[in-house]
C-alpha positions as CSV (number, residue, x, y, z in Angstrom):
1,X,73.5,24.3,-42.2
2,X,76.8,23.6,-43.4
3,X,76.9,26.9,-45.4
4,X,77.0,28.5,-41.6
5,X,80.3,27.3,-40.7
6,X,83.7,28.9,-41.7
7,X,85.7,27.1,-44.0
8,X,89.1,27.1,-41.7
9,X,87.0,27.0,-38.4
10,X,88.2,23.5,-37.7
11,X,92.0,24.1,-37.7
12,X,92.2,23.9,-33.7
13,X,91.9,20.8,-31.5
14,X,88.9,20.4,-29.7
15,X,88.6,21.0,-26.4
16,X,86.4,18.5,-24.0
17,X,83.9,20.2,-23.0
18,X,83.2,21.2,-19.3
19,X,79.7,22.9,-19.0
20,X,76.9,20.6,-19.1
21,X,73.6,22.2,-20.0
22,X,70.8,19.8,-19.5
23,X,67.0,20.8,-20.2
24,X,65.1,19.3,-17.4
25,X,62.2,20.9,-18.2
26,X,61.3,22.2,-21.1
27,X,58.4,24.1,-20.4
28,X,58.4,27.8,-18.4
29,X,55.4,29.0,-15.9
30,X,56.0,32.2,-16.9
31,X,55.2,33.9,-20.4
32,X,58.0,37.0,-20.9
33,X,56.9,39.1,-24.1
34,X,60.5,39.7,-25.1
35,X,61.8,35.7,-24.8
36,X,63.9,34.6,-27.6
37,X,63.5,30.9,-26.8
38,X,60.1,30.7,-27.1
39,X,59.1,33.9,-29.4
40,X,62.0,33.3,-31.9
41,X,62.7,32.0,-34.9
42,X,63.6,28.6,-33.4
43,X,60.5,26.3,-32.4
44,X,62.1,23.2,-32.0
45,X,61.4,22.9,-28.5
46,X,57.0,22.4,-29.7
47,X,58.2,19.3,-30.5
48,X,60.1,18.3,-27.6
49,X,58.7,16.3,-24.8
50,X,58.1,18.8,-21.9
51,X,60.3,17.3,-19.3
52,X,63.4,15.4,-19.7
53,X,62.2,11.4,-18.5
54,X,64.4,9.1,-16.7
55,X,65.7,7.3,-19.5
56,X,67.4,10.6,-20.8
57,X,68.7,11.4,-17.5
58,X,70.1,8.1,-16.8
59,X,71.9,8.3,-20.3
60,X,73.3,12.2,-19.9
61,X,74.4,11.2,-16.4
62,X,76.2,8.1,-17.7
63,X,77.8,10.2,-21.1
64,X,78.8,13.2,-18.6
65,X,80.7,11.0,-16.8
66,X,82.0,9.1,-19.7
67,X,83.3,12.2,-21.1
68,X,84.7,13.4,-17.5
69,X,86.7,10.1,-17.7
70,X,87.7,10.0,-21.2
71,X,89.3,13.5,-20.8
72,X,90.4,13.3,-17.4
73,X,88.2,16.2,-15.8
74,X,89.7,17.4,-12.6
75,X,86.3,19.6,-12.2
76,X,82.7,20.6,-14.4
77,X,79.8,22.5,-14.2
78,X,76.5,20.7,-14.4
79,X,73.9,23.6,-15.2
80,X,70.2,22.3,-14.7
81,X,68.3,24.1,-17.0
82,X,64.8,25.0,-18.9
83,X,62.6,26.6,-19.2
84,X,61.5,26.6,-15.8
85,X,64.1,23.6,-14.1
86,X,61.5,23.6,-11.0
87,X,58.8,23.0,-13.0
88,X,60.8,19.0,-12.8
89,X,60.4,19.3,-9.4
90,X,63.5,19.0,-6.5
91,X,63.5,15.5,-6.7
92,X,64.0,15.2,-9.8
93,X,66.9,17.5,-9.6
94,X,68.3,16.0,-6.7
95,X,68.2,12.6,-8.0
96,X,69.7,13.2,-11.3
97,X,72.7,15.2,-9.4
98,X,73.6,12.6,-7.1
99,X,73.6,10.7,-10.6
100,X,76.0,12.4,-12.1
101,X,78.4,12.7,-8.7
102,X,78.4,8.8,-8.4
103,X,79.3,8.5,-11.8
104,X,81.6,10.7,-12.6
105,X,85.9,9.2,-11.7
106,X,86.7,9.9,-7.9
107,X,88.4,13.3,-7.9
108,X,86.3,14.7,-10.5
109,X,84.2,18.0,-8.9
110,X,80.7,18.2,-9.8
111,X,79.2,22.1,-9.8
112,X,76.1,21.6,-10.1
113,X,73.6,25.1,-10.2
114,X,70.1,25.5,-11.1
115,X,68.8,28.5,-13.5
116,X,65.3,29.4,-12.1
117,X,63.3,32.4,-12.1
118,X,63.1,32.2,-8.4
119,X,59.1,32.6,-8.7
120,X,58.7,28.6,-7.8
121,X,61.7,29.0,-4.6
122,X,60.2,27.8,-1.2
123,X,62.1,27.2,1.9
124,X,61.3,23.5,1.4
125,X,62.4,23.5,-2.2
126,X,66.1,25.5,-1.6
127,X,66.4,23.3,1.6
128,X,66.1,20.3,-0.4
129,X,68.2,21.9,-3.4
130,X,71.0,22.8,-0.8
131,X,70.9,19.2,0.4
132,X,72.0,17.8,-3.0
133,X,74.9,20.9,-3.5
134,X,72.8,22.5,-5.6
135,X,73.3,26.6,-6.0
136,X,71.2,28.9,-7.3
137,X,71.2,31.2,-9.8
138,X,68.6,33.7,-10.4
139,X,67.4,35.5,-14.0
140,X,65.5,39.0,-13.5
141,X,65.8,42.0,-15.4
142,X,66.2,44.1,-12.9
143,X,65.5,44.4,-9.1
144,X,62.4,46.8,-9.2
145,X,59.1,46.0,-9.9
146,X,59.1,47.9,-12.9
147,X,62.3,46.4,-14.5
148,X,60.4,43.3,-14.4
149,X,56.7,44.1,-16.2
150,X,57.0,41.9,-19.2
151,X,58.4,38.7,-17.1
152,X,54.6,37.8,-16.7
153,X,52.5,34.5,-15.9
154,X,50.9,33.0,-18.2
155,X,47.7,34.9,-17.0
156,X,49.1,38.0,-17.4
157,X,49.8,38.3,-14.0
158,X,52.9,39.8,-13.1
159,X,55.6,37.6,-11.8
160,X,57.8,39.8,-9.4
161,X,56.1,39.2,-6.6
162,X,56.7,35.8,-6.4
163,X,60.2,36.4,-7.9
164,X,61.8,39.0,-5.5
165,X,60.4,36.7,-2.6
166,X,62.3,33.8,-3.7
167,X,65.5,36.1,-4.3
168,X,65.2,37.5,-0.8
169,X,64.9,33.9,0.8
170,X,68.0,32.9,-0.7
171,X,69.8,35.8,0.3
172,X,68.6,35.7,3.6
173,X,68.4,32.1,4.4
174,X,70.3,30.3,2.4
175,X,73.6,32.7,1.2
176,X,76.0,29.5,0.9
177,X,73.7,28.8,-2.0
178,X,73.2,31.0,-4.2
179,X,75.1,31.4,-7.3
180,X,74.1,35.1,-8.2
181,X,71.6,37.0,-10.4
182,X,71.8,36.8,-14.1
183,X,70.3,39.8,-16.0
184,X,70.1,41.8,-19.6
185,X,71.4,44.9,-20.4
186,X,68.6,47.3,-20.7
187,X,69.2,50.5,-22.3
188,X,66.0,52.3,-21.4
189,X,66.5,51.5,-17.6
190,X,69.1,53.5,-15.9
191,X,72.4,52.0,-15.4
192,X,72.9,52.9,-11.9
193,X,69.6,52.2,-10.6
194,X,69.5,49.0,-12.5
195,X,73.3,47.8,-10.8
196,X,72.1,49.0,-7.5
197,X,68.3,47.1,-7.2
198,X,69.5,44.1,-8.4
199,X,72.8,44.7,-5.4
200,X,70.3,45.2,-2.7
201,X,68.7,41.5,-3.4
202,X,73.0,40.4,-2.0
203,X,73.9,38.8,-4.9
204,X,77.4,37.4,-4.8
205,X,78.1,37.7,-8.5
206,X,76.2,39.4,-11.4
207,X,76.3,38.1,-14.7
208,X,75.4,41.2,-17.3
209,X,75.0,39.7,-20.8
210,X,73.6,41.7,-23.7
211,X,70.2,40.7,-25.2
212,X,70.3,38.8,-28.2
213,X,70.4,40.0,-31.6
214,X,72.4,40.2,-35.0
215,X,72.6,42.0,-38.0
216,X,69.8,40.3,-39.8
217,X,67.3,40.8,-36.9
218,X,69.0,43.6,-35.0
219,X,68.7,44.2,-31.0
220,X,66.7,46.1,-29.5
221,X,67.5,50.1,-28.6
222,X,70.2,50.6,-31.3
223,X,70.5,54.1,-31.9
224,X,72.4,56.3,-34.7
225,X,75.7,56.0,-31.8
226,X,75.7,52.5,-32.4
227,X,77.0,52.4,-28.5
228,X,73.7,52.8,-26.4
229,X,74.6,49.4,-24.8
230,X,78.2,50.0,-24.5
231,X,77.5,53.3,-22.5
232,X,75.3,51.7,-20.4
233,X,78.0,49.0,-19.7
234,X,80.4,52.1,-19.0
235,X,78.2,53.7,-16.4
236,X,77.6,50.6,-14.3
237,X,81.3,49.7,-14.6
238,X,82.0,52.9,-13.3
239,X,79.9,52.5,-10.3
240,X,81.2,49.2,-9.7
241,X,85.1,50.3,-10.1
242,X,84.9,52.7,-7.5
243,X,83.0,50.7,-5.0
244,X,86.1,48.7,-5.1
245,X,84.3,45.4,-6.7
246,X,83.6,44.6,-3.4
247,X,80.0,44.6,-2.9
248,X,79.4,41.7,-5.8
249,X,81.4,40.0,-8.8
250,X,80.7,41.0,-12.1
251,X,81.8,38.3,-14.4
252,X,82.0,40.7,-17.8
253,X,84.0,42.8,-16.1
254,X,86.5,41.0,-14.1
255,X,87.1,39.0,-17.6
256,X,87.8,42.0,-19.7
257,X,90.2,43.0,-16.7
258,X,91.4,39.9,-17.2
259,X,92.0,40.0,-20.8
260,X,93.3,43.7,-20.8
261,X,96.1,41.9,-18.5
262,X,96.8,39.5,-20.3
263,X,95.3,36.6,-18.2
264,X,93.3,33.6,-19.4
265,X,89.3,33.8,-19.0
266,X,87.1,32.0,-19.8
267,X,83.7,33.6,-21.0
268,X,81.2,33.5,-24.1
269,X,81.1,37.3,-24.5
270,X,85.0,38.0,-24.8
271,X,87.9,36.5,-25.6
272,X,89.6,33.6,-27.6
273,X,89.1,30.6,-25.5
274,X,87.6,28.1,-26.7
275,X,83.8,27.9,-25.8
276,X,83.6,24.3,-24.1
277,X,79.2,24.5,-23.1
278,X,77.0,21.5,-24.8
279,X,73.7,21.1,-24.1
280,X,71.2,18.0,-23.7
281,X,67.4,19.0,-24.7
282,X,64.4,17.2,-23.1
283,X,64.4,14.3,-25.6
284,X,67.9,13.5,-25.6
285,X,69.1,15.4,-28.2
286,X,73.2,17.0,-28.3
287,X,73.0,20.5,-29.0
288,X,75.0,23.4,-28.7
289,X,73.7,26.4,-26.8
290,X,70.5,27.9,-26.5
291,X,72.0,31.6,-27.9
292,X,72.7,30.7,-30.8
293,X,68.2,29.8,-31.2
294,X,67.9,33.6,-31.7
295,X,69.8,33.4,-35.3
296,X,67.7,31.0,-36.9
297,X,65.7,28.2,-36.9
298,X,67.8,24.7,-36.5
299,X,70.9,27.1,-35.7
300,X,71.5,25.4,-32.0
301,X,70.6,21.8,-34.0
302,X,73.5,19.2,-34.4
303,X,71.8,15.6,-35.6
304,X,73.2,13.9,-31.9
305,X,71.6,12.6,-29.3
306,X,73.0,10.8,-26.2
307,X,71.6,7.7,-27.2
308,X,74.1,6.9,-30.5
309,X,76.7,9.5,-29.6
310,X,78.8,10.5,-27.0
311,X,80.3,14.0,-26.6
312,X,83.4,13.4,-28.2
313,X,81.4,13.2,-31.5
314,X,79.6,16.3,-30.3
315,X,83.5,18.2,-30.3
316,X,83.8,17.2,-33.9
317,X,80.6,18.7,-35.6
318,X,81.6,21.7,-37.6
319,X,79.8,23.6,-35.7
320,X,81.2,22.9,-33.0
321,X,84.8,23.2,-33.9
322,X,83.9,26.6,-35.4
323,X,83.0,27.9,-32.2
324,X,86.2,26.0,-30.7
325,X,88.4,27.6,-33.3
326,X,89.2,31.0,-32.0
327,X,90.5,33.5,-34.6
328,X,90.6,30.8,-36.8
329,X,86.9,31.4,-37.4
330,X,86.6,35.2,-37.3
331,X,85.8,37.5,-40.0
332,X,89.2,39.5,-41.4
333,X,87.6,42.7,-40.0
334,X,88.2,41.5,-36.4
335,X,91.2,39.2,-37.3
336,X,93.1,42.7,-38.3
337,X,91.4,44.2,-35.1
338,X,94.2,45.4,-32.3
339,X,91.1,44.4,-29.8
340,X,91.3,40.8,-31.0
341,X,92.3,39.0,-27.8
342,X,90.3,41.0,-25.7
343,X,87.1,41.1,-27.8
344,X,87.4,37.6,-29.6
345,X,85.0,38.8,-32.0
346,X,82.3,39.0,-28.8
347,X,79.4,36.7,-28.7
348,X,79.0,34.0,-31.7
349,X,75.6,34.7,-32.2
350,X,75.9,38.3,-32.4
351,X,77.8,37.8,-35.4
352,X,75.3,35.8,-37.6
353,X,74.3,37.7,-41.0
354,X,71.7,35.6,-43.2
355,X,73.6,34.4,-46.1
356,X,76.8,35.1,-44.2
357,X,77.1,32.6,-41.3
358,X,79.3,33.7,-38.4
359,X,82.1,34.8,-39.9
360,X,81.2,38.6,-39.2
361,X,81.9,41.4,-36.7
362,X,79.8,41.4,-33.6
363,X,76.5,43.0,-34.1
364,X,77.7,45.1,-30.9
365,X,81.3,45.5,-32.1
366,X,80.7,49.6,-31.7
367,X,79.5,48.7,-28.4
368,X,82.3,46.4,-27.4
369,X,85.0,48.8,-28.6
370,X,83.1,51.4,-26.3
371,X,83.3,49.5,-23.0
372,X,86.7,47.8,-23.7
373,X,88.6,51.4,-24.0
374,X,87.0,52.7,-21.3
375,X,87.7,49.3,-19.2
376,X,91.1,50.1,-20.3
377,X,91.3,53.6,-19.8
378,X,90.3,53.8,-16.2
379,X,93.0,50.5,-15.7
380,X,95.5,52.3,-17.1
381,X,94.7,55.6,-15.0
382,X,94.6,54.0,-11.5
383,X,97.7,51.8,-12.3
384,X,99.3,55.4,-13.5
385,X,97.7,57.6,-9.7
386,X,99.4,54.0,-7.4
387,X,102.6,54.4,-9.4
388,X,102.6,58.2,-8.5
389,X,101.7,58.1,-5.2
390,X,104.7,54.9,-4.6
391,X,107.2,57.1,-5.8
392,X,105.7,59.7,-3.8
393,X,106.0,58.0,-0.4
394,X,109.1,56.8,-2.0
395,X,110.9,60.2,-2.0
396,X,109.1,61.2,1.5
397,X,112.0,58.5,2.9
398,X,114.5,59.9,4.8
C-alpha cells in the first residue's frame, strides 16, 4: 500500500541486508490462542504451500549468496524459520545450510539458528542440528507451566511439557548450541518471577520483545498509566542490573546501554540503524518481516519473489527503504523528541495508525520513555557511586 510509506522515507541509501529469514515451514504443531501470525489480520500464509520445496531452497541459497557477494559480506545470519522449522525436518535444515555455506564467497560467515518451540527437540534432532552449526533459539512465554497455558497443541493439549524438556536438553547437553530463549513481555505475570524461570532453563541470552500491537488495534494490558509494560521492563532490568548481567544477556537492555552511550546497535526495538532483516516465505516469495503481519493484511507483502528478483530489488521497495530510512521516516513528534537516538521511534509496527501509515509515535512511546529514563538513571547513578569511591581511594593515598 503505497499510501503506507512516508513520503521522504527513501532519502537514505540502502543498506544490504544481513538477516535472512527463510520460512521452512510454514505450518506450526502448536495452536497458541494469542498468535498474531496465524489469528491476525494477515492470512496470507492459507495460501502458501506448507513447507518451503527444494526448488525454493535451492534459489534462496543461491540469491543469499549472490547478495553476500554483490555486497561483500564479511558475515550473516541465516534464521530458519516458521511456523514450526522442525516440522521440515533436520534434514532438511541441514541440507539447505550446508547450501548456503558452499555458496556463499570464501570468508563470508554463515550464522545459521533455528527458531523452534523446542516441543519437537530430541537428542537425535539437536545432535544432528549441531552437526550442521546450527543453534538454537527457543520461544516460551515464560519458564513455568502456567506462563505457558495458551501455547497449546492443536488438541488442546498443553505444550510445556514437551517444551521445557526440549529447553532442558539443550541446556544440559548441548550448551554450545543454544542461541537463548526468546519471550513476550507479560504484564499480568510478575516481572521477577518471569526473568528468573525462564534463567533457571541457562539460557545464554534473553531476547524480551513487547507483544504486538498499535494504535488502531491496541496491545494487550494497556492501562490508564500508559506504562504497564514499561514498568515491567523496569523491574526485570533492575533485577538484572544488580546481578551484574552476569547470569544471561539481555539483548534490549545491553542495546539501550548501548545507545544511552552513545555506541552503535543494532536492534528492531530501539535505535536509528537501519533495519537490514528480509524474509523468504514458503513459496518463494521476498517479504519484509513477519511483525509488521499484525498491522494489516498484505502489510509484510512486497510483489518479489526469488525467482525474478534478487535482494537488491528487495532494498529498493518503498517499503523497504522506509524502514532503512531512519529519522527520515519518523513522525515530527519523535523527530523533535530529545530520546530520538535512543528510542528511534521503537518498533515500526508499533507505529501503524489505519489511515496514517507508519509515520507515528510508537504505540508504546509512554512505555519506552519509562524504561529508557530509568535505563538511564540507574547508568548515571552507578557511574556517579565509581566516580566517588575513585576519588575516595584517591585521597586515602599517602
Amino acid at each position: 500500500m503505497s499510501g503506507e510509506v512516508a513520503p521522504d522515507a527513501t532519502a537514505e541509501p540502502a543498506v544490504p541486508f544481513r538477516q535472512f529469514i527463510v520460512k521452512v515451514h510454514g505450518r506450526c504443531n502448536l495452536a497458541c490462542r494469542y498468535c498474531y501470525l496465524y489469528e491476525g489480520p494477515d492470512q496470507t500464509w492459507r495460501t502458501r504451500p506448507a513447507a518451503a520445496g527444494p526448488r525454493v531452497l535451492d534459489r534462496a541459497a543461491s540469491r543469499i549468496a549472490d547478495h553476500a557477494r554483490d555486497h561483500g559480506l564479511r558475515d550473516l545470519s541465516l534464521v530458519l524459520h516458521g511456523g514450526e522449522p522442525l516440522l521440515a525436518g533436520v534434514g532438511t535444515l541441514g541440507r539447505f545450510t550446508d547450501l548456503v555455506r558452499d555458496r556463499v564467497p570464501a570468508g563470508c560467515a554463515v550464522h545459521a539458528v533455528v527458531q523452534t518451540n523446542a516441543t519437537l527437540l530430541t537428542e537425535a534432532r539437536v545432535t544432528a542440528l549441531a552437526r550442521h552449526g546450527i543453534r538454537i533459539g527457543i520461544s516460551l512465554d515464560g519458564g513455568l507451566p502456567a506462563h505457558n497455558a495458551l501455547r497449546v497443541h492443536r488438541s488442546g493439549r498443553p505444550s510445556w511439557p514437551a517444551a521445557v524438556r526440549g529447553a532442558r536438553l539443550v541446556a544440559a547437553r548441548f550448551p554450545e548450541s543454544y542461541a537463548g530463549i526468546l519471550a513476550v513481555v507479560d504484564p499480568t505475570l510478575d516481572p521477577v518471577e518471569m526473568y528468573e524461570s525462564l534463567l533457571a532453563l541457562g539460557p545464554p541470552a534473553l531476547d524480551l520483545l513487547l507483544p504486538h500491537g498499535n494504535w488502531s488495534n491496541p496491545p494487550p494490558h494497556l492501562d490508564d498509566s500508559g506504562t504497564v509494560h514499561g514498568d515491567w521492563l523496569c523491574a526485570v532490568f533492575d533485577r538484572w542490573w544488580q546481578a551484574g548481567r552476569r547470569e544471561t544477556r539481555v539483548r534490549l537492555f545491553e542495546e539501550c546501554l548501548a545507545l544511552l552511550l552513545g555506541l552503535p546497535a543494532v536492534t528492531e526495538s530501539l535505535g536509528l540503524a537501519p533495519f537490514a532483516a528480509v524474509v523468504v516465505e514458503t513459496d518463494g516469495s521476498i517479504e519484509q518481516v513477519d511483525s509488521l503481519k499484525s498491522a494489516y493484511d498484505g502489510a509484510a507483502r512486497t510483489g518479489l519473489d526469488i525467482f525474478r528478483h534478487d535482494f537488491d530489488e528487495a532494498l529498493r521497495h518503498p517499503a523497504v527503504a522506509a524502514r532503512q530510512a531512519g529519522a527520515a521516516a519518523l513522525s515530527a513528534t519523535c523527530r523533535a523528541c530529545p530520546l530520538l537516538h535512543v528510542c528511534g521511534g521503537g518498533q515500526y509496527a508499533h507505529r501503524y495508525r489505519a489511515g496514517h501509515g507508519f509515520a507515528n509515535p510508537s504505540v508504546y512511546c509512554a512505555d519506552l520513555q519509562r524504561f529508557i529514563h530509568h535505563v538511564a538513571g540507574r547508568l548515571t547513578a552507578d557511574a556517579a557511586r565509581a566516580t566517588s569511591s575513585s576519588a575516595s581511594r584517591e585521597g586515602d593515598t599517602p
